[in-house]
N, C-alpha and C positions, 0 to 999 in steps of 0.2 A: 504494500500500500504506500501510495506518496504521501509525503508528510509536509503539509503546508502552514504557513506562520499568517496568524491573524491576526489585525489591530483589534477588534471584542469579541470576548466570549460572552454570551446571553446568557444568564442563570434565570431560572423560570419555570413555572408551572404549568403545563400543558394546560390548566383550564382556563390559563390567561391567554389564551396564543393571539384571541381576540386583538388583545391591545400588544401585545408583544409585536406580533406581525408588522403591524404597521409603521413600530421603533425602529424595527431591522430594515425593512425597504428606507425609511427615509433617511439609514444610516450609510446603505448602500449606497443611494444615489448621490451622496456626499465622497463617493470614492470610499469608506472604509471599509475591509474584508472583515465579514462578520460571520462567527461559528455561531450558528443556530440550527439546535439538533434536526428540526425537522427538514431540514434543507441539508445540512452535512455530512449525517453519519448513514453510510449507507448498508444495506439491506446483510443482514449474517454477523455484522461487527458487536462485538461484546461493550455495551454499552459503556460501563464503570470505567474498563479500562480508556477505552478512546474521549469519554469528556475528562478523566485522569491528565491525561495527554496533552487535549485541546486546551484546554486552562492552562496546563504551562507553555501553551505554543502562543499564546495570545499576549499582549502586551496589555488591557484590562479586562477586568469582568465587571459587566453591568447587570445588575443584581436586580429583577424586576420583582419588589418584593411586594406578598399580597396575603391574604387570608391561606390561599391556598400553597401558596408557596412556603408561609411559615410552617406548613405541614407535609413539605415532601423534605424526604429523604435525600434524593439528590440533591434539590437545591440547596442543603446544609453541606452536602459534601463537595458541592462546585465553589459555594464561595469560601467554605473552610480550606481546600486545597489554594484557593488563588491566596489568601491570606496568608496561608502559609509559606508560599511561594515568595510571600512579597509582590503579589501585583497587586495594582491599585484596583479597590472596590468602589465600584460608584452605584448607592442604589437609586432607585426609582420605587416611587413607593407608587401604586397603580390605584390603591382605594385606600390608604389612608391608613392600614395596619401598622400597629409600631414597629419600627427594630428592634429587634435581640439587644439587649445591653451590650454584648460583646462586638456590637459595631456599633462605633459610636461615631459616626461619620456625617455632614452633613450631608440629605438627601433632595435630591429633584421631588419637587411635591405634585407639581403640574402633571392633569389626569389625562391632559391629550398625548400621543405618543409623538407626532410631528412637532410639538410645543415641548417635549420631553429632548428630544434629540437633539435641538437649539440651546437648549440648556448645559447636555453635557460638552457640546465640542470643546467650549476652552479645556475640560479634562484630558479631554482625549487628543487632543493635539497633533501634528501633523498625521497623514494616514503614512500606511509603509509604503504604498508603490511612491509617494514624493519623499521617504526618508533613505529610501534605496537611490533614486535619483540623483539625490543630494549626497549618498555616501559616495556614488558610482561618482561623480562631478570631484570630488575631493582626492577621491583614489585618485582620478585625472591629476588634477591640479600638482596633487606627492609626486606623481609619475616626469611632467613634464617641467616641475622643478630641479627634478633627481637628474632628469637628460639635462635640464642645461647646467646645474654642476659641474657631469660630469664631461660635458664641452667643453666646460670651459677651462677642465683641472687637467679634462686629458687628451683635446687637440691639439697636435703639434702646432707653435708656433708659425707664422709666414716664412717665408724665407728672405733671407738677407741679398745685397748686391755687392758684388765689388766691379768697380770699372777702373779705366787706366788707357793711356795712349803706347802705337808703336809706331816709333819711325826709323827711318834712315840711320844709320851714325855717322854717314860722309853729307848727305844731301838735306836730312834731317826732313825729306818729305814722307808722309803717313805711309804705314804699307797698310795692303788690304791682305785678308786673307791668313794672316796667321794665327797659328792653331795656339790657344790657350787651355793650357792644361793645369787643374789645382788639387791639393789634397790628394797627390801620389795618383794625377791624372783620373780622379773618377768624376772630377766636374770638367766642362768642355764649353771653351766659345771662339767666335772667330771675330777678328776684327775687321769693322766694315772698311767704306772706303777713304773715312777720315780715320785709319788708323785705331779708331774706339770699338774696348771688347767690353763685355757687362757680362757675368757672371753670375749667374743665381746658383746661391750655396744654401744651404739649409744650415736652422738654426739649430744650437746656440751659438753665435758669431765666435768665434776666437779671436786672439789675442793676435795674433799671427800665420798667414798662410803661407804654403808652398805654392809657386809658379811655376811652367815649363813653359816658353817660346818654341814655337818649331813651324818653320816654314823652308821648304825647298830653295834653296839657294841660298838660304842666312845662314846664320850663323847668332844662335840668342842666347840665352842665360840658363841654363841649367842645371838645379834646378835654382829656384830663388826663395829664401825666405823674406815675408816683408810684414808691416805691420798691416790689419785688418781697417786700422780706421779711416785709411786718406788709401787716395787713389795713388795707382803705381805705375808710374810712367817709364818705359824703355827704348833703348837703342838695338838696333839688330845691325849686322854687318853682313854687306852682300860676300858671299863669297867668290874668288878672282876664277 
């Protein structure tokens, strides 16, 4: 059997159903899921145990109490279980019988049942399909805090540049086309035709890079250590 969680459980005397009936529909149509035996517990089920059940699956029991209800059975053992549970009792008194001394609670006196229901909501308080809404919305909220955390603690960095001219060392005009090699040759760029190479290295910048020049017919620097923070300008020499 599926086990389903209610905003009320109905305690009550089948010879009230008259007025009961009418509390439960108008509690309904307010969105709240409401255990009422003659609607919920279906055909074979051992009663004791499944309103046992229903009362702690409920978040309250509203207690429709009456001449006839002070005189059932169950209805002592529905709202004696929910009390003991600790869920909140709210009764509705239907024709005016007193409470038991051992609930000494304030009660809905209003004999209409639609005028009864208006009464309880501030007890009863959001239903569950908007308190699941609301938890489902907050999971969200944890979830897409948690990702940008952990964006923010564990995407790599951008990556950094280093740029620098090459020219000539007789003519001192730009060359194009030399091959720039860093970090033991695993970053690569070429310089255009004013002699300028840009290098994208990934972070964290050092302190200090290695460089290799190489182009066909020079003759460049091999390898070069230089500082990371200023640009590094070189000479190549053609070879005779």
């Amino acid at each position: 059997m599926s086990w389903t969680r209610y905003d009320v459980f109905i305690s009550y005397s089948h010879q009230d159903s008259a007025s009961t009936a009418p509390l439960v529909a108008a509690l309904r149509q307010r969105g709240y899921r409401v255990f009422y035996d003659k609607s919920s517990i279906q055909v074979g089920e051992q009663w004791k145990i499944r309103l046992g059940k229903a009362v702690g699956a409920s978040r309250v029991c509203i207690l429709c109490w009456s001449a006839s209800a002070r005189d059932s059975e169950f209805v002592a053992f529905e709202h004696s279980r929910a009390a003991g549970l600790g869920k909140p009792v709210l009764p509705w008194l239907i024709d005016g019988t007193p409470l038991p001394k051992m609930l000494d609670i304030q009660a809905v006196t209003s004999h209409d049942p639609a005028q009864a229901a208006v009464l309880l909501l501030p007890q009863l308080g959001w239903t569950l399909a908007l308190r699941r809404k609301l938890q489902a919305l907050a999971c969200l909220l944890v979830l897409v805090a948690g990702a940008a955390v952990y964006w923010r603690t564990h995407l790599a960095p951008p990556p950094w540049t280093f740029t620098g001219r090459v020219t000539d060392s007789e003519t001192k005009f730009p060359i194009a086309g030399v091959e720039v090699d860093a970090e033991q040759r695993r970053y690569h760029a070429f310089t255009d035709s004013r002699g300028v190479y840009t290098l994208q290295l990934p972070a964290p910048q050092p302190r200090y890079i290695d460089l290799v020049f190489l182009k066909e017919g020079y003759k460049g620097e091999v390898p070069v250590n230089v500082s990371s923070s200023r640009p590094f300008d070189t000479d190549m020499t053609r070879l005779k």
